[in-house]
C-alpha positions in Angstrom: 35.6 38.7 55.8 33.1 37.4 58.1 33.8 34.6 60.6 32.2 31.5 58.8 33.4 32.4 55.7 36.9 32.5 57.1 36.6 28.9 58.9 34.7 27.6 55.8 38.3 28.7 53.4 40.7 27.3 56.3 38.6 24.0 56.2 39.1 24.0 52.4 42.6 24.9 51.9 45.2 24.4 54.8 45.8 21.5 56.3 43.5 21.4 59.2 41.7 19.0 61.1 38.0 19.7 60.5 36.3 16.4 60.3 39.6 14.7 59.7 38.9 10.8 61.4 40.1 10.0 64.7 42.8 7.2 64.2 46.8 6.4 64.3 49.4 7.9 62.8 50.1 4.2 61.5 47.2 3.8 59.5 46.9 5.0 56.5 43.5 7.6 55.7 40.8 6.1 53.7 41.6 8.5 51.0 45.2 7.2 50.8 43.8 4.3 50.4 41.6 4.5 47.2 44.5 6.8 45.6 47.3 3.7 45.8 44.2 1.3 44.6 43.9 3.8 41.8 47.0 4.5 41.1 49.2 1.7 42.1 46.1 -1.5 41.9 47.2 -1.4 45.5 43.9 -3.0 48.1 44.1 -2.1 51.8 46.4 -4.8 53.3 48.8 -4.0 50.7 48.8 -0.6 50.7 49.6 -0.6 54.3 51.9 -3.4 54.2 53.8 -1.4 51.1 54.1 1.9 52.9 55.6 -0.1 56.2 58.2 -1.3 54.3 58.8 1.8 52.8 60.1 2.6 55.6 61.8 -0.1 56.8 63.9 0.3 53.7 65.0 4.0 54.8 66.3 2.9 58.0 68.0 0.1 56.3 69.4 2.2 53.3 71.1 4.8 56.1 72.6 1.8 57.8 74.4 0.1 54.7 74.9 3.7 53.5 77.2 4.1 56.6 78.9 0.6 56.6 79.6 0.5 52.6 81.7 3.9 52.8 82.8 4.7 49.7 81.7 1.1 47.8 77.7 2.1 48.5 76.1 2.4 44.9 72.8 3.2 45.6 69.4 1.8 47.2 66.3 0.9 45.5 63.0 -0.4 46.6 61.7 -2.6 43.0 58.8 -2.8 41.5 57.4 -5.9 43.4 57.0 -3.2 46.7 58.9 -5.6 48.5 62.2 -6.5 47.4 64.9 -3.7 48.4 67.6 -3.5 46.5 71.4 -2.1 48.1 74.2 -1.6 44.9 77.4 -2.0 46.3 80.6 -2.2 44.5 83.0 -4.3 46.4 81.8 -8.2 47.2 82.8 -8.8 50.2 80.3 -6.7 51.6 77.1 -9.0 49.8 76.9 -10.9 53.0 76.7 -8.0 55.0 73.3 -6.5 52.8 71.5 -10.2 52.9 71.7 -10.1 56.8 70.3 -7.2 56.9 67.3 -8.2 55.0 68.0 -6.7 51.4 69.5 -7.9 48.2 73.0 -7.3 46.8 73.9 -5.9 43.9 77.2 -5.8 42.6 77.7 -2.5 40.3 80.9 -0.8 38.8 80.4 2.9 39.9 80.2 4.1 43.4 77.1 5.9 43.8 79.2 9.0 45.3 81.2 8.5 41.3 78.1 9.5 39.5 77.0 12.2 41.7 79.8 13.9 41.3 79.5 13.9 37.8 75.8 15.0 38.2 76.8 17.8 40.8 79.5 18.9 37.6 76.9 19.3 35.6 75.0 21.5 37.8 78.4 23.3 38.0 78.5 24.4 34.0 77.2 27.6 32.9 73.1 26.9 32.4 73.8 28.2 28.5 75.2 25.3 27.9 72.3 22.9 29.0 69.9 24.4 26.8 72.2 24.9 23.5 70.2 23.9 20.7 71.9 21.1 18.0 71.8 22.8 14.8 68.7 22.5 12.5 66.3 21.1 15.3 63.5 23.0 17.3 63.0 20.4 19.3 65.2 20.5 21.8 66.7 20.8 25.3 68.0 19.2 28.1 65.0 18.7 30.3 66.7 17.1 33.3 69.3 14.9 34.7 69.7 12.8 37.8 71.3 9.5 39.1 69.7 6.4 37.9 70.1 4.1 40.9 69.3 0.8 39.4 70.6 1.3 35.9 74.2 2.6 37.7 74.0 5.5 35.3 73.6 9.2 35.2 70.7 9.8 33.1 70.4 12.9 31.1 67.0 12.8 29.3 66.6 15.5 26.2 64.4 16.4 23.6 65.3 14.5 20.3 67.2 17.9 18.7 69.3 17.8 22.0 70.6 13.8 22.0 74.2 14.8 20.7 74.3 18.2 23.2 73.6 15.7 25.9 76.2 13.1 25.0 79.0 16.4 24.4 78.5 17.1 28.0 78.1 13.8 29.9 81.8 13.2 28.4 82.5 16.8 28.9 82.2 16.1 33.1 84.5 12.5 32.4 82.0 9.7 32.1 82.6 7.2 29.6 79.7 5.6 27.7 78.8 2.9 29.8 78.5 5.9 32.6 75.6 7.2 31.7 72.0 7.1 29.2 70.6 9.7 27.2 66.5 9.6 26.8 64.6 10.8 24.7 61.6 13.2 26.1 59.0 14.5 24.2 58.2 17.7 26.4 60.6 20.3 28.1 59.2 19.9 32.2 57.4 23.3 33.1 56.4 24.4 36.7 52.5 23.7 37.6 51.2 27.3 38.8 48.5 28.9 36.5 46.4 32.5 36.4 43.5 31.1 37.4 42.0 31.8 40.3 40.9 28.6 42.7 40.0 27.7 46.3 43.5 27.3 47.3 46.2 30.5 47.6 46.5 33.7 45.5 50.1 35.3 44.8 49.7 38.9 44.3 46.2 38.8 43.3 47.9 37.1 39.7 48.6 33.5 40.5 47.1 30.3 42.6 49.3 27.6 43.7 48.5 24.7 46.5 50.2 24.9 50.3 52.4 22.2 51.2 52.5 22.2 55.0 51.9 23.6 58.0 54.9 24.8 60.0 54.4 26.8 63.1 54.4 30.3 61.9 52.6 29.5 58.7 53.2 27.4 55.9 55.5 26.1 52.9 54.9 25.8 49.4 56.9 26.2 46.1 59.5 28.7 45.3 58.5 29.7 42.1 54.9 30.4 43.1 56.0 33.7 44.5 58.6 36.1 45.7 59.7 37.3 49.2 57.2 40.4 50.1 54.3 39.1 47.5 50.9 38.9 49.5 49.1 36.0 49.7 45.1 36.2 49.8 42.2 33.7 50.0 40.5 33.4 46.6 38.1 36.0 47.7 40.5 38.2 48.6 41.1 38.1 52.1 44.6 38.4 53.5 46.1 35.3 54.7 49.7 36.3 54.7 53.2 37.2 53.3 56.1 35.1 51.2 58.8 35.3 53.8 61.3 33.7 51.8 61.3 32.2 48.4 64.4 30.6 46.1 63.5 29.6 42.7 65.3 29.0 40.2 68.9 27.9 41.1 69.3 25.4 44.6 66.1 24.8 45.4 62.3 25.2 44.4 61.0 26.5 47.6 59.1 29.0 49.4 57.9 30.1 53.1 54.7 32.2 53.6 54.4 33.9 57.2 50.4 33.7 58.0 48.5 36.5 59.2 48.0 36.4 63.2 44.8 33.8 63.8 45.4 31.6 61.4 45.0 28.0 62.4 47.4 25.8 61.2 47.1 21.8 62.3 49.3 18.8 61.2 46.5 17.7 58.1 46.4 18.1 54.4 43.6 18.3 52.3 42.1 15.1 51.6 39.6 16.7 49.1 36.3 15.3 50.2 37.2 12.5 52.7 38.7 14.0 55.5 42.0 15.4 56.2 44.9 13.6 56.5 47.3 13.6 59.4 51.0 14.4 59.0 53.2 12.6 61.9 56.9 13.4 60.4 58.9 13.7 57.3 61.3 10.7 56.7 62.2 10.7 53.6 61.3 7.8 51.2 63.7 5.6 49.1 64.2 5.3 45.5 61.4 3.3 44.5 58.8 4.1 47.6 54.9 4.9 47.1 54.4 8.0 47.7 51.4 10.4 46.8 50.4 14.0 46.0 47.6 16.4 47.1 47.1 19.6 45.1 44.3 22.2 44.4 43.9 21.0 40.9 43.7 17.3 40.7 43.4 16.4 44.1 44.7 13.6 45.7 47.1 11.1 43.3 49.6 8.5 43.9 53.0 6.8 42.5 56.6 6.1 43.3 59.9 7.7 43.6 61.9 7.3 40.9 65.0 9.4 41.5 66.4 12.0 43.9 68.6 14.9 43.9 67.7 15.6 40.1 68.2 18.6 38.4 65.6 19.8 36.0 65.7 23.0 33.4 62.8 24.7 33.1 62.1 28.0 31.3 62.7 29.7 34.1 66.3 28.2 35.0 67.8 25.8 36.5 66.6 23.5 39.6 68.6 21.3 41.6 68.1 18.5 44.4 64.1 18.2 43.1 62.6 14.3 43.9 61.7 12.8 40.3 57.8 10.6 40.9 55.7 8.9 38.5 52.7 10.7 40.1 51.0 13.5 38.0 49.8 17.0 38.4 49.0 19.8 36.5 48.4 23.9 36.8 48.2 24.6 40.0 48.9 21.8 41.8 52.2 23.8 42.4 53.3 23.6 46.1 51.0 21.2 47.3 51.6 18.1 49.5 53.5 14.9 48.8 53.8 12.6 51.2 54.7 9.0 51.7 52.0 7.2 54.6 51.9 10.4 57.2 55.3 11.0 56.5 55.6 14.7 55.0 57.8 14.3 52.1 58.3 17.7 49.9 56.3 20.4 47.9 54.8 19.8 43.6 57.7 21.9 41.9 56.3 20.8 38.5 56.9 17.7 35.4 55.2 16.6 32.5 52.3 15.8 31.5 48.5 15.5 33.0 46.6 13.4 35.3 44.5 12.1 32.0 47.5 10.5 29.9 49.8 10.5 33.1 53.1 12.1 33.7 56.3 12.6 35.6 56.2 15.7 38.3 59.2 16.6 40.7 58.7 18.2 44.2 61.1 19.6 46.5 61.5 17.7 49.7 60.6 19.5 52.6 63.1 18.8 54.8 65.7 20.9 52.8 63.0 24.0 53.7 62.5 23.0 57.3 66.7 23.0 58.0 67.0 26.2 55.3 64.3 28.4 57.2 64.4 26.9 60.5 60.7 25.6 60.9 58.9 23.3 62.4 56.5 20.9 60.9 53.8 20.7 62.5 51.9 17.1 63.0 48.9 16.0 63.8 
């Protein structure tokens, strides 16, 4: 592959900084920007004024966290983008949260109560997950995952699968008041597709989006591809080699050694208005903006709604995934989302479409960082 037509891919695909704008790490890109006014009916001041508490809220959240022990029930940022919530279920400590700038909530379980209960679930043999109630082909577990605000575990099921789903939250010792069954219309698949696109190629089969740049290559989603598939441009030149990959089971996650040359830089695609920069990866609260850059749909944004769920798709079983309101769709699969410049995890997969909306998971990236020992690297 010539030279031009090489530069002219990386400029495309990876997250580099050709024509990205010169500016802090503290604003937010102008393509940020229109997604959240899209997506959230967010303008400028509040956008940047949402995503800078955001992260006041995460340093807060760890604090309390700390301080509450074993009587911390959870954190949530509400709907207002302003107003963070900290559960707690002894009293005494209410005074304690208000000085700290949040609001109390008194709850009855301890947040590390239902996540026990969760990780029990993730515990049981996957067969029973996806036993069918008798008579009904709709049905499934679809996922399940701690409901902060509601002080529930939420199991949400197709409509054949209610019952099932009832039979094993009591099965792992919750009472009713415990936890929720939904309803779901659709069993959550994994975004990757056949066709081939401007962004990766698995084995000359498969396209999925790159996450991030680390310092030996890049990461992306597990169920994209395996350890030893190559990885090619869309025209077929060599770009590199999945080092490591785990999917399904503990994580949705994948590492792909690049071929010697390759620039990588601390940008994502910005798809058409720039790159933009990457300056970390703390991780956002329940409840925090956060947005989504794949080769698909491009650039889309909406909030954290749970973490550490587990979600069954055909495949198997996926723990510790990051449950958004953002969409995606076919291979959007391992591309970036990210909260501000903060790096947050890679598209695993979800519901629905960027047309009618829908709920998408992604794995957080620090998890591969720590389970690969890479760096991120930042613009």
């Amino acid at each position: 592959m010539e030279l031009s037509r090489f530069l002219a891919f990386l400029a495309a695909v990876l997250p580099l900084a050709y024509g990205a704008p010169t500016q802090t790490t503290t604003s937010l890109h102008p393509k940020i920007l229109a997604a959240m006014k899209r997506d959230l009916g967010l303008d400028a001041e509040q956008a940047t004024a949402r995503v800078a508490r955001d992260l006041w809220a995460t340093d807060v959240i760890e604090q309390l966290r700390s301080s509450a022990g074993d009587s911390f029930a959870g954190a949530w940022i509400a709907e207002d983008g302003t107003t963070l919530n900290i559960g707690v279920t002894d009293p005494a400590l209410a005074t304690e949260v208000t000085a700290a700038g949040a609001t109390p909530a008194i709850m009855a379980n301890s947040l590390s109560k239902l996540e026990e209960a969760k990780l029990a679930l993730d515990n049981l043999d996957i067969d029973q997950l996806t036993t069918r109630d008798t008579g009904s082909a709709d049905s499934g577990v679809a996922a399940y995952y701690v409901d902060i605000a509601a002080n529930k575990l939420v199991l949400e099921a197709l409509a054949g699968s209610t019952t099932h789903a009832e039979a094993l939250a009591a099965q792992v010792g919750l009472v009713a008041s415990e936890f929720e069954v939904r309803t779901v219309e659709t069993m959550p698949t994994t975004f990757a597709t056949v066709l081939g696109g401007d962004a990766y190629i698995i084995a000359q089969r498969a396209r999925c989006s790159i996450g991030f740049s680390v310092t030996t290559g890049f990461v992306s989603a597990g169920h994209c591809g395996s350890a030893g598939n190559s990885v090619t441009t869309s025209s077929g030149a060599s770009l590199g080699t999945f080092s490591a990959s785990v999917f399904p089971g503990s994580a949705d996650m994948s590492y792909i050694r690049t071929v010697s040359g390759t620039t990588l830089l601390g940008y994502i695609d910005g798809y058409g208005q720039g790159n933009l920069p990457v300056s970390g990866s703390t991780a956002a609260a329940t409840g925090a903006s956060i947005c989504r850059s794949g080769s698909t749909t491009g650039v889309h944004c909406g909030t954290v709604r749970a973490l550490g769920a587990t979600v069954n798709y055909a495949e198997g079983r996926v723990t510790g995934l990051t449950q958004t309101s953002v969409c995606a769709e076919p291979g959007d699969s391992g591309g970036s989302f990210y909260s501000g410049a903060q790096a947050q995890g890679v598209t695993s997969g979800g519901s629905g479409d960027c047309t009618s909306g829908g709920t998408t998971y992604f794995q957080p990236v620090n998890e591969i960082l720590s389970t690969y020992g890479l760096t991120l690297v930042k613009a």
